[in-house]
C-alpha positions as CSV (number, residue, x, y, z in Angstrom):
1,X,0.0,0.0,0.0
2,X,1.5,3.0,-0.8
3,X,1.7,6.2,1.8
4,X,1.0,10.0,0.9
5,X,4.9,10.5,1.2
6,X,5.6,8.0,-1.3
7,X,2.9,9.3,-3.8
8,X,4.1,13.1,-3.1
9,X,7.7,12.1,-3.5
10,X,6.2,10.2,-7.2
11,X,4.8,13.5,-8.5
12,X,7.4,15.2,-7.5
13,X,10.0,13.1,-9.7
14,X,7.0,13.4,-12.4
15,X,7.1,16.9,-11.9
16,X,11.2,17.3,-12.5
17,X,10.7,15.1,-15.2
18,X,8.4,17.1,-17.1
19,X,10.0,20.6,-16.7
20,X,13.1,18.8,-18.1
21,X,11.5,17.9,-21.2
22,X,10.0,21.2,-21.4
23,X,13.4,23.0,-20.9
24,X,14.7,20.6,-23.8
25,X,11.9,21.4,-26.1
26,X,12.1,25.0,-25.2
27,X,15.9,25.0,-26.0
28,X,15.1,23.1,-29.3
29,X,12.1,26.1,-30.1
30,X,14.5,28.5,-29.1
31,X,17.0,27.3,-31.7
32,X,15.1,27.0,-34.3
33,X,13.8,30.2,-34.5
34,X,17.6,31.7,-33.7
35,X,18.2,29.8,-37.1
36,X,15.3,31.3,-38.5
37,X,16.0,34.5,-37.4
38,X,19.3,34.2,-39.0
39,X,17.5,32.3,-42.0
40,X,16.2,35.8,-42.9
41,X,18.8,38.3,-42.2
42,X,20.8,36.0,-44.2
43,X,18.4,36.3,-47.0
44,X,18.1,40.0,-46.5
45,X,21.7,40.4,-46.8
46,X,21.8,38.4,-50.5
47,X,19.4,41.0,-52.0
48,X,21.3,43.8,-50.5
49,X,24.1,42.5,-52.4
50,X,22.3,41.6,-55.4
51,X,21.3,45.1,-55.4
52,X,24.5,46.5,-55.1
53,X,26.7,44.9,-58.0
54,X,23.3,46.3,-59.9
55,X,24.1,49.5,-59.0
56,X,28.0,48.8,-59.7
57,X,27.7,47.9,-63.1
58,X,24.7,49.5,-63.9
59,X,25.3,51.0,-67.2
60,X,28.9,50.1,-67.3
61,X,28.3,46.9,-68.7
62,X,32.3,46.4,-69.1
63,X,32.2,46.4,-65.3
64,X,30.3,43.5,-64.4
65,X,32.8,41.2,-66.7
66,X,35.8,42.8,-65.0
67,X,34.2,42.0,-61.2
68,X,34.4,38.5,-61.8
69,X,37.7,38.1,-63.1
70,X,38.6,39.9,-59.5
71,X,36.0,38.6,-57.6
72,X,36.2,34.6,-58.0
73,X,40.1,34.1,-57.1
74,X,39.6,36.9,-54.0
75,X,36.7,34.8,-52.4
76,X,38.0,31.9,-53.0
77,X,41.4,32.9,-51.4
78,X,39.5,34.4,-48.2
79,X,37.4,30.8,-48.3
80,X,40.6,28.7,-48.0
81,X,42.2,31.0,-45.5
82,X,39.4,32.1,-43.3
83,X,36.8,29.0,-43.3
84,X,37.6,26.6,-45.5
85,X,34.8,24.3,-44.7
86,X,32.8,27.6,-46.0
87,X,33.4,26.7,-49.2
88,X,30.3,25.0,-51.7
89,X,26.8,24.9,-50.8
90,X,26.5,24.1,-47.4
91,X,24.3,20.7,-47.9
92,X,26.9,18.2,-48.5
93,X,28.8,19.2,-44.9
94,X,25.5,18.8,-43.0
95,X,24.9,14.9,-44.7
96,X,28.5,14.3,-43.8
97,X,28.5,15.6,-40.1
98,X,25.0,13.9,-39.2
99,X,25.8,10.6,-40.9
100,X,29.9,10.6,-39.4
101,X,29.1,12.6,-36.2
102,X,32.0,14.1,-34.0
103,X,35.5,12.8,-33.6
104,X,37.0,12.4,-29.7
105,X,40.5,13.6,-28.9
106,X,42.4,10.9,-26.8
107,X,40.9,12.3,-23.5
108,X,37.7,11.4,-25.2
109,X,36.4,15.2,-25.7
110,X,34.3,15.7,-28.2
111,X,36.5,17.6,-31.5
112,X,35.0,21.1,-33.0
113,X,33.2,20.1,-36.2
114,X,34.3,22.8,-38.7
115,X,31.7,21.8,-41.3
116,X,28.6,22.9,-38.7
117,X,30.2,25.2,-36.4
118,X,29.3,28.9,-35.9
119,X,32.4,30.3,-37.1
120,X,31.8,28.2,-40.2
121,X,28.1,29.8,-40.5
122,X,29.1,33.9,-40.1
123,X,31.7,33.4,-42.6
124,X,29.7,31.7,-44.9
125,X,27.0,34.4,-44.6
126,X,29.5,37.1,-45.2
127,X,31.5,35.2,-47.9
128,X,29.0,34.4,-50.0
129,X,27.2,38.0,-49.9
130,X,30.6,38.7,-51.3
131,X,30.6,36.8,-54.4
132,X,26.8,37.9,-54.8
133,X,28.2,41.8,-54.9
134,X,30.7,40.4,-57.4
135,X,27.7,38.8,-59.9
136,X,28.7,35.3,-59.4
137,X,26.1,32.6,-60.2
138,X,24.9,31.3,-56.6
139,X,22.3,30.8,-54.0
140,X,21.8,31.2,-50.6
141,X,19.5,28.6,-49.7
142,X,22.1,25.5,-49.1
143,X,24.4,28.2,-47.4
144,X,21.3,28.3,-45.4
145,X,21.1,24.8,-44.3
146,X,24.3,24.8,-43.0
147,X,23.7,28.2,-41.2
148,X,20.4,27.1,-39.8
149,X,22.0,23.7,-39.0
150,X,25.1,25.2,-37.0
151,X,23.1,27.4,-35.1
152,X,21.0,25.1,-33.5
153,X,23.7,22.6,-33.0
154,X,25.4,25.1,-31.2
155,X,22.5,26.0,-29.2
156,X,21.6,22.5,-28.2
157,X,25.4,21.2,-27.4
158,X,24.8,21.5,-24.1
159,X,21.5,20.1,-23.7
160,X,21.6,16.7,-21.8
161,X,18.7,14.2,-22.5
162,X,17.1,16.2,-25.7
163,X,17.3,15.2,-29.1
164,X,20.8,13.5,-30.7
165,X,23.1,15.7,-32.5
166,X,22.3,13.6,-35.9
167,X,18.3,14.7,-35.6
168,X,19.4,18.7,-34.7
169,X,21.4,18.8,-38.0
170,X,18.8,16.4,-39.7
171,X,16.3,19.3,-38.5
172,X,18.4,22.3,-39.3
173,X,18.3,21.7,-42.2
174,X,15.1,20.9,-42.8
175,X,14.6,24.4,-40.7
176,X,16.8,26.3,-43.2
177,X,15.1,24.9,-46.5
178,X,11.7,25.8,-45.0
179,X,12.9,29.4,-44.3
180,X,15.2,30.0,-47.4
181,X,11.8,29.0,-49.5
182,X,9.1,29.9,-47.3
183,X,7.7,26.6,-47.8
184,X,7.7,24.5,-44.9
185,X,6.4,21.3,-46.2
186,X,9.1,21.1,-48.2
187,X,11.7,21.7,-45.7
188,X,9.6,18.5,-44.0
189,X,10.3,16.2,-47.5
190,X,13.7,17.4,-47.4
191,X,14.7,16.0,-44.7
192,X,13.2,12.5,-45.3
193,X,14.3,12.4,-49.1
194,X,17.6,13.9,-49.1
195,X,19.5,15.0,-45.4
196,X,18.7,11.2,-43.6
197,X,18.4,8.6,-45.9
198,X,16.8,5.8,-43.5
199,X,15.3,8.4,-41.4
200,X,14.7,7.9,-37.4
201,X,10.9,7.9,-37.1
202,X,11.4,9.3,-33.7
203,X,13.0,12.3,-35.2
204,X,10.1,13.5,-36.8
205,X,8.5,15.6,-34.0
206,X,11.7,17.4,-33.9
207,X,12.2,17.8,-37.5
208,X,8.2,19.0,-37.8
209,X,9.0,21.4,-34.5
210,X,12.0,22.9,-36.0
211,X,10.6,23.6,-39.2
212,X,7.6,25.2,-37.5
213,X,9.1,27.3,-35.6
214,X,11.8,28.5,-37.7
215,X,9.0,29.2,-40.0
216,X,6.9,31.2,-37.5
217,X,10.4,33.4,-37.5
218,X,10.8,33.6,-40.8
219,X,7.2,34.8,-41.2
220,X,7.7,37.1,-38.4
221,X,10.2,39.0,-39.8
222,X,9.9,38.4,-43.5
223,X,6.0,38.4,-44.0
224,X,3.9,35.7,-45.4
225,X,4.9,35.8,-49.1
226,X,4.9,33.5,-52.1
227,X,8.6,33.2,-53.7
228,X,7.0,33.9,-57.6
229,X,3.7,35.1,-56.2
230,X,0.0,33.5,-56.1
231,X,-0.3,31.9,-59.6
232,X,-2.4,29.8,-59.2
233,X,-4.3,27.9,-61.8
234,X,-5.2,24.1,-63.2
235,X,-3.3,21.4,-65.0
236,X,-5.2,20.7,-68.9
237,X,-4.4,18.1,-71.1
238,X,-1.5,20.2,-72.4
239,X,-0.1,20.6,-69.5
240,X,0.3,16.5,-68.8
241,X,1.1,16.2,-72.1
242,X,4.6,18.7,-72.3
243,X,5.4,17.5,-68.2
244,X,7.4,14.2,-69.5
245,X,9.0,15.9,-72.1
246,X,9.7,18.3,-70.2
247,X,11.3,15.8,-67.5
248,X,13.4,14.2,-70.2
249,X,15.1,17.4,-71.7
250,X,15.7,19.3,-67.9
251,X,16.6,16.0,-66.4
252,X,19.4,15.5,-68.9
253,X,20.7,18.9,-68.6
254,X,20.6,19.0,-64.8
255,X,22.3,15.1,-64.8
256,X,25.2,16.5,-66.9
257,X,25.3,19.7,-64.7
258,X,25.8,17.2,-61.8
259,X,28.1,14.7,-63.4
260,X,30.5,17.5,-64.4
261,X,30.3,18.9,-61.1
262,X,30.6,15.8,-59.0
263,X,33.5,14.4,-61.6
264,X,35.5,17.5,-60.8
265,X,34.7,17.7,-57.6
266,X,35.6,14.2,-56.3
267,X,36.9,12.2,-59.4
268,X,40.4,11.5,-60.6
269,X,40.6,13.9,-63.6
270,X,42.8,16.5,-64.6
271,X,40.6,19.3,-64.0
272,X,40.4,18.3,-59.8
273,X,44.0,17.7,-59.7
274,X,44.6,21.1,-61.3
275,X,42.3,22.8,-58.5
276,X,44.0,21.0,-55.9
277,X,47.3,22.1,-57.4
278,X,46.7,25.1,-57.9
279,X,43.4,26.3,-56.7
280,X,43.9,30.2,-57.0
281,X,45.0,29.5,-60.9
282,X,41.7,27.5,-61.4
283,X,39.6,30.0,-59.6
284,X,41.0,32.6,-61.9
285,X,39.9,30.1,-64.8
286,X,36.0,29.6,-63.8
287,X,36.0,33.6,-63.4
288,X,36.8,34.0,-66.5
289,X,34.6,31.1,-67.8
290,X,32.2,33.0,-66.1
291,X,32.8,36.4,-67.3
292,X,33.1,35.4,-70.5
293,X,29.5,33.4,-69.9
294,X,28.1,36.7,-69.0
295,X,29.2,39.1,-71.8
296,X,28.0,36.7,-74.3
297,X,24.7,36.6,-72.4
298,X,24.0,40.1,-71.6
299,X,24.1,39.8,-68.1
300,X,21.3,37.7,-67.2
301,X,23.7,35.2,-65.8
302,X,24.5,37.2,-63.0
303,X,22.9,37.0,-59.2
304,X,20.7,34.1,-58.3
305,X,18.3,34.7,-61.0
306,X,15.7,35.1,-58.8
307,X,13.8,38.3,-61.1
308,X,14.7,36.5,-64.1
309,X,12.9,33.3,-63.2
310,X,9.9,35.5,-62.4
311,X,9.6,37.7,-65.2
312,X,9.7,33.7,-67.3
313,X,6.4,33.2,-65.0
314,X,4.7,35.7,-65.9
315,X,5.8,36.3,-69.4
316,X,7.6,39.3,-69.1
317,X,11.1,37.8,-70.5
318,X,11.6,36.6,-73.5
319,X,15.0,34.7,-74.0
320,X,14.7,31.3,-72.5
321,X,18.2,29.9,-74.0
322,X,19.9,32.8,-73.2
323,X,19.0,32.5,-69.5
324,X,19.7,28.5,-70.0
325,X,22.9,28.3,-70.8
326,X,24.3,31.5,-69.1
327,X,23.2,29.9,-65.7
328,X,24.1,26.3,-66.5
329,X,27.9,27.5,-67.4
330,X,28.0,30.1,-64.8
331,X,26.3,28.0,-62.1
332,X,28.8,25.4,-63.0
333,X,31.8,27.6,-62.6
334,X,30.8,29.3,-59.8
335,X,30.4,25.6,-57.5
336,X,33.3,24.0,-59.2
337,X,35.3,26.9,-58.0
338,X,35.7,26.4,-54.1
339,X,34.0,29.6,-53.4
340,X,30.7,29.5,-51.0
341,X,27.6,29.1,-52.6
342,X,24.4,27.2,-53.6
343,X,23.2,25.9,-56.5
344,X,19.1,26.1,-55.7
345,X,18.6,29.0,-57.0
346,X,20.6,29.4,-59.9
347,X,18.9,26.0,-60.9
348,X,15.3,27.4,-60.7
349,X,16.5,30.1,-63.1
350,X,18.4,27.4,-65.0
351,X,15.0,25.0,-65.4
352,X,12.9,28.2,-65.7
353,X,14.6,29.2,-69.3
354,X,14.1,25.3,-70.2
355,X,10.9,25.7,-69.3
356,X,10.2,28.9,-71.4
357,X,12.2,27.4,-74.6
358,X,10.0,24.4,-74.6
359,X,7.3,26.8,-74.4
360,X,8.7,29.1,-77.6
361,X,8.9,25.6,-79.9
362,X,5.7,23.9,-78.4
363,X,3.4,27.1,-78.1
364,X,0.4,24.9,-77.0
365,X,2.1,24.0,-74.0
366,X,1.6,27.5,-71.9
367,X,4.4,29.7,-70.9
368,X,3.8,30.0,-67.1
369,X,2.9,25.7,-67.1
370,X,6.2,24.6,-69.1
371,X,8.3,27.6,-67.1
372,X,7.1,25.8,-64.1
373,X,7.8,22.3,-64.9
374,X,11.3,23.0,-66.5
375,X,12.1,24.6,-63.0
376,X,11.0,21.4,-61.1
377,X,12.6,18.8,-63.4
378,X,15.9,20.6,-63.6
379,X,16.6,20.6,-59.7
380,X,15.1,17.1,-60.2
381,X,17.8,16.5,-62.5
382,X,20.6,18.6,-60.3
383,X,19.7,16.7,-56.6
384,X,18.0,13.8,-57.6
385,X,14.9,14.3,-55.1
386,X,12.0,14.4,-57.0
387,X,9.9,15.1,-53.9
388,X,11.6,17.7,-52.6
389,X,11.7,19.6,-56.1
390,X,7.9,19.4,-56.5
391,X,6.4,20.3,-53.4
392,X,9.3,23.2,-53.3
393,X,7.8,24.5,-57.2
394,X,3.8,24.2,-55.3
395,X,4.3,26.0,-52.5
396,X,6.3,28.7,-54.2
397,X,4.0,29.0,-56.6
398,X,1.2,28.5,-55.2
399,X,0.0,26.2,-57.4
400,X,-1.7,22.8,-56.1
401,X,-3.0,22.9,-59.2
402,X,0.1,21.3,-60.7
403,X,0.9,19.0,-58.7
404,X,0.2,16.3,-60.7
405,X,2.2,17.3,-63.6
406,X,5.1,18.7,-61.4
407,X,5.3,14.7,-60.1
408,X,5.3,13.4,-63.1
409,X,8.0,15.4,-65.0
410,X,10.2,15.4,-61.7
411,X,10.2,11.8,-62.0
412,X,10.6,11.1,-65.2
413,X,13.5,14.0,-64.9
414,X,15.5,11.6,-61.9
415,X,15.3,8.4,-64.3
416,X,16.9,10.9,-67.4
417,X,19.4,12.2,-64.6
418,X,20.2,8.7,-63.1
419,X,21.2,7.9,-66.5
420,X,24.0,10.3,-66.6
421,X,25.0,10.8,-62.4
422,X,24.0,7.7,-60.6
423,X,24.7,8.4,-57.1
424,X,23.1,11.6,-56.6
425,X,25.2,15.5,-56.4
426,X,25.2,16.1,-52.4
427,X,26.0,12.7,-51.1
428,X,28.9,12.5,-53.6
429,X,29.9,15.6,-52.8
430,X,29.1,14.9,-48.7
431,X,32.3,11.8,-49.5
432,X,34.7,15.0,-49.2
433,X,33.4,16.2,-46.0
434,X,33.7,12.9,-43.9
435,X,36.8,13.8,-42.5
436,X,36.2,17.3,-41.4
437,X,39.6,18.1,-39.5
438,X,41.6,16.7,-41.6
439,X,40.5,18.3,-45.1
440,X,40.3,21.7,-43.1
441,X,44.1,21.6,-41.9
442,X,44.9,20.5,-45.2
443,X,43.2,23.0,-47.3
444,X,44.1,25.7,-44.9
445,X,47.8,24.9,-44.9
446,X,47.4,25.9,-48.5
């Protein structure tokens, strides 16, 4: 039988126990939207500099030519010597350091992972700002998976009991694509198709919590906004007809854009032992594979390509293979070059001039339909997560409408990209981030 002192002392220990898991959920709430909040002043920061190499070249079109030549062997010299695990997108060190974890010294303490520390996450912010006030061809939304991703394993280091350091990462960046995109079910899909392959079930809460509440920040701060607007419509015959051709034509572009890249990258080849030998030399070369990639194109390859992807929506632009190739070749030369960067972005601009040349040689497809398509089956065809890619397009768009057609030419884009890159871009590229102090002595000793 038990007494009233041994049920008191019961609720008591009850008690402790639950204001423990509250503090652990409150420090996981608390980091999330620290990652959000950073999420955005990130993003605030990219258009600042977007705006600002406008107003640098502006009419000087010579300029903008000239600022890459400079600008791509500078950042990439500050990378190496400041933060070298800086340097990419961001996505591939956040696989590596939740699927290898933390090395131990010999007395068994735990050693500082460059690839998700905060260090790592201010100078990417302000590194890849840089190259944006330059014109190079990147994103900031995988530079903000790893900076959402630091911040809350920094925040939750000390926490004893909560959540592994595997699911914090696994969340962060689901946290980061949700506020880079404003879409937060993707962020969710993310996480399951491409951060943790065999995902911890019991990781979902967190995942879901982080992404909420990094989203409530974002929102906060940022305002509830589409990323191309409300365009909201219906799928027609037309529209299921030109989604697998589509799929094939952006699938095979974005499977050659990740086979160079991942060839280069990681393969034995001449080009990655030249940028190992000499990686100032062969940053000087993809900024002028760059510049030269922009004169020829008029400049739309500079910058994200987040107006000229829009202006393809809603018909105000004109030259889909202009915007095509310029941000295939500068994209490519921008992430092969060591400097930080993502490739999201540029590869909705990329898809979205597909898009709009299928559109000019198949008229009855519809501009704003085939514009939307060729931007989901090219990242289809860049990552290899055909989930991700479509719910990313909907919820940016708008646009449940398409959800059907968006599924159906992302998939058919994977099986064209598979054909060219089987394993897919960031876990090939996570392979060089595996051994975190290592490659970060090395490459900083350079």
């Amino acid at each position: 039988m038990r007494t009233p002192l041994v049920v008191l002392d019961r609720q008591r220990k009850l008690a402790r126990l639950r204001a423990k898991r509250s503090m652990r959920t409150a420090v996981v709430v608390g980091s999330a939207v620290a990652g959000g909040v950073a999420a955005v002043g990130f993003a605030k920061l990219c258009d600042a500099a977007m705006e600002a190499h406008a107003w640098l070249v502006g009419p000087r079109h010579w300029l903008g030519p000239v600022l890459l030549l400079v600008g791509f062997p500078l950042v990439v010299w500050l990378t190496r010597k400041l933060a070298p695990a800086a340097a990419g997108s961001g996505i591939p060190q956040v696989i590596a350091a939740s699927e290898i974890g933390r090395r131990r010294d010999e007395a068994g303490k735990p050693i500082p992972d460059d690839r998700v520390s905060l260090k790592t996450a201010a100078l990417k912010v302000a590194l890849a700002a840089l190259f944006l006030v330059f014109g190079a061809s990147i994103g900031r939304e995988g530079p903000t998976v790893q900076v959402v991703a630091a911040v809350m394993a920094f925040l939750t280091s000390r926490l004893r009991g909560g959540p592994r350091r595997r699911t914090i990462l696994i969340a962060g960046g689901a946290a980061g694509v949700s506020a880079a995109f404003n879409t937060p079910i993707a962020g969710i899909v993310f996480a399951v198709e491409e951060l943790a392959k065999g995902f911890d079930k019991r990781a979902t809460s967190v995942v879901i919590l982080a992404v909420v509440s990094a989203g409530v920040a974002a929102f906060a701060l940022g305002g509830n906004y589409a990323y191309f607007g409300d365009l909201a419509g219906s799928a027609g015959w037309s529209t299921w007809l030109s989604a697998p051709l589509i799929g094939v034509g952006a699938g095979l572009a974005g499977g050659l854009f990740s086979r160079l890249l991942s060839a280069w990258m990681t393969g034995d080849n001449p080009v990655r032992r030249l940028r190992e030998a000499r990686p100032l030399g062969f940053a000087a070369l993809c900024g002028l594979a760059a510049a030269t990639t922009a004169a020829l194109t008029k400049g739309v390859a500079y910058g994200a390509g987040y107006a000229e992807a829009k202006n393809l929506l809603l018909g105000h632009f004109a030259s889909g293979w202009r915007l095509a190739a310029g941000k295939w070749l500068s994209t490519l030369a921008a992430a092969v070059s060591g400097a930080p960067g993502g490739i999201f972005a540029p590869s909705l601009a990329t898809g979205a001039g597909l898009g709009a040349l299928f559109a000019h040689v198949a008229p009855w497809a519809g501009g704003r339909e085939a514009v939307t398509l060729g931007m989901a089956a090219y990242l289809t065809g860049v990552v290899q997560a055909p989930l991700t890619s479509a719910v990313i397009l909907m919820e940016m768009t708008r646009d449940p409408g398409l959800v059907g057609p968006l599924l159906l030419a992302c998939l058919v884009a994977r099986k064209c990209s598979e054909m060219l890159c089987p394993v897919p871009l960031y876990h090939t590229l996570a392979r060089a981030w595996t051994t975190p102090r290592r490659r970060s002595e090395a490459e900083a000793a350079t």
